[in-house]
Phi, psi and omega in degrees: 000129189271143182267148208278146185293144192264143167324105176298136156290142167308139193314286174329281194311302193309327222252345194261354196263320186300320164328285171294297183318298202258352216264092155355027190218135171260083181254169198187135175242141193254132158232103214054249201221026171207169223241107191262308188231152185212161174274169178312317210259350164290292182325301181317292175277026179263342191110348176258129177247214220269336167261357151182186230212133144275350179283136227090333194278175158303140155295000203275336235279333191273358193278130157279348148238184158273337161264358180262003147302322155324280150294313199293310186279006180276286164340308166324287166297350194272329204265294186314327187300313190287004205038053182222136200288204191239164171161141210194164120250160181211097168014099170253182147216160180273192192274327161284026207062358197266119161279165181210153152266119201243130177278168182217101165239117193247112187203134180313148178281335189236122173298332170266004141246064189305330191251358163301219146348096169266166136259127189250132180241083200264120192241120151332109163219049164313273175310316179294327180289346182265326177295286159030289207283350191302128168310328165270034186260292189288269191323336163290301211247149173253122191335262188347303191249340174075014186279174156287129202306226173238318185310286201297334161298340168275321169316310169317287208311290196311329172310319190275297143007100163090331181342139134321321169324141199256001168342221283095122162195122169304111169240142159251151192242087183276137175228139207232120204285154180026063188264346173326283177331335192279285196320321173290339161262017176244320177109127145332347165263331162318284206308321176320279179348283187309345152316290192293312166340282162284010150282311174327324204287304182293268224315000189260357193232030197221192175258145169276027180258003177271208181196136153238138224219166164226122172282335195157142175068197173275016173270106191266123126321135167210133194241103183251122186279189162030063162186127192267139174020275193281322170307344168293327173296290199312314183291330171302336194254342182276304181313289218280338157318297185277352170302311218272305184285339188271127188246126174283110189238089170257138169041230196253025178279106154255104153235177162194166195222183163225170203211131175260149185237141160244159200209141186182132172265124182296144174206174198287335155276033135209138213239047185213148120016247167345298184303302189303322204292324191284340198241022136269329163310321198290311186301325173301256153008324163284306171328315208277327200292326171302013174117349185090198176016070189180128179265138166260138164229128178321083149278002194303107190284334182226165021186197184262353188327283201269115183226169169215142185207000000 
């Protein structure tokens, strides 16, 4: 007598459980106020391992008070209604009581049921949120992208500036064409978000001895050391590429831009700060006037005059 074939699982299940098992994220689906499924490393980081599961519990169990469990889902539903996901941070505790600060991106699994099902994505950012407050941390860095300000970016630049050093060092001026246009169909905090992407995104297309920076607006810096002219190009045209390719995906918010690049080697006529920054704007400023989505590069030996790309 044959014993009856054990239940094939569905593909789809088998492959989202393998997923939660093995997948380095501390992920978790949400329904109402309670935890239907959550992964390996979401449990680890509250803190539950192998003597116990959160999947079932009340969401309040990671909370540190009922009101601030409260708020977060009010806040929660507020943001989805709106069709834009939650991302915070926010005050946890473990399962021992021990608190930490968790970044939280929290977006309906289905956009046309925003107050069903969420995915919740919980990142450590103890450490980062401390460095964050340090003043000099905050004196550097620009609030939005977390890149290095304009003060500290000249502050670099000025190292390189007049040096004796026989080095090579590069800037590039990126301006991301018509961005005026995103904000006004998006809202200032989309545009924040979109910001902050994209800075993650240039620091991912650079070396780490460069320094990416935002000066202001939708105006970007990259202070490329040991690297000359023409390797400045190359890297300006792979940036202004992948500019071209980053799709700002918020909520149900779909874009995408495009970005003019200027490019200047430091060189003995200019012999300030301030100058090299001008004759990569200038170079910039030629790019958008040629249509944008195009790099320039300063070559001018005495002034700002001549450029080419």
């Amino acid at each position: 007598m044959s014993s009856a074939a054990a239940p094939v699982e569905d593909p789809t299940a088998a492959r989202l459980r393998a997923l939660l098992v093995r997948a380095p994220t501390a992920v978790a689906f949400v329904s109402g106020q309670r935890f239907e499924v959550v992964s390996e490393e979401f449990n680890h980081l509250f803190g539950f391992n192998d003597d116990g599961d959160l999947t079932g519990r009340d969401t309040r169990a990671v909370h540190t008070t009922d009101l601030a469990h409260t708020a977060l889902l009010e806040r929660a539903a507020a943001a989805f209604s709106a069709g834009q996901p939650l991302d915070e941070e926010i005050e946890y505790v473990k399962r021992d009581g021990h608190r930490f600060w968790g970044r939280l991106q929290a977006t309906p699994v289905h956009w046309e049921a925003p107050l069903a099902e969420a995915l919740w994505i919980v990142e450590d950012v103890s450490a980062a949120r401390a460095l964050r407050l340090q003043p000099t941390w905050t004196a550097k860095h620009d609030a939005v992208t977390e890149l290095a300000n304009r003060r500290e970016f000249e502050r670099r630049l000025g190292e390189h500036v007049g040096s004796r050093r026989n080095e090579p060092v590069s800037v590039l001026w990126l301006d991301v064409d018509h961005f005026g246009e995103v904000i006004k169909g998006m809202g200032p905090e989309v545009g924040d978000h979109f910001l902050y992407g994209l800075g993650q995104m240039l620091i991912g297309k650079v070396r780490a001895s460069d320094l990416v920076a935002r000066l202001e607006e939708d105006h970007f810096a990259i202070l490329l050391p040991d690297c000359d002219q023409h390797y400045a190009q190359i890297i300006a045209e792979k940036v202004r590429s992948a500019v071209a390719g980053y799709r700002l995906r918020w909520g149900l918010h779909r874009t995408r831009v495009k970005a003019s690049l200027g490019v200047v080697q430091i060189q003995p006529t200019l012999l300030t700060v301030e100058a090299v920054l001008g004759g990569a704007a200038l170079a910039c400023t030629e790019a958008k006037a040629a249509g944008g989505d195009s790099v320039r590069v300063f070559v001018s030996a005495g002034g700002y005059e001549e450029l080419a790309g």
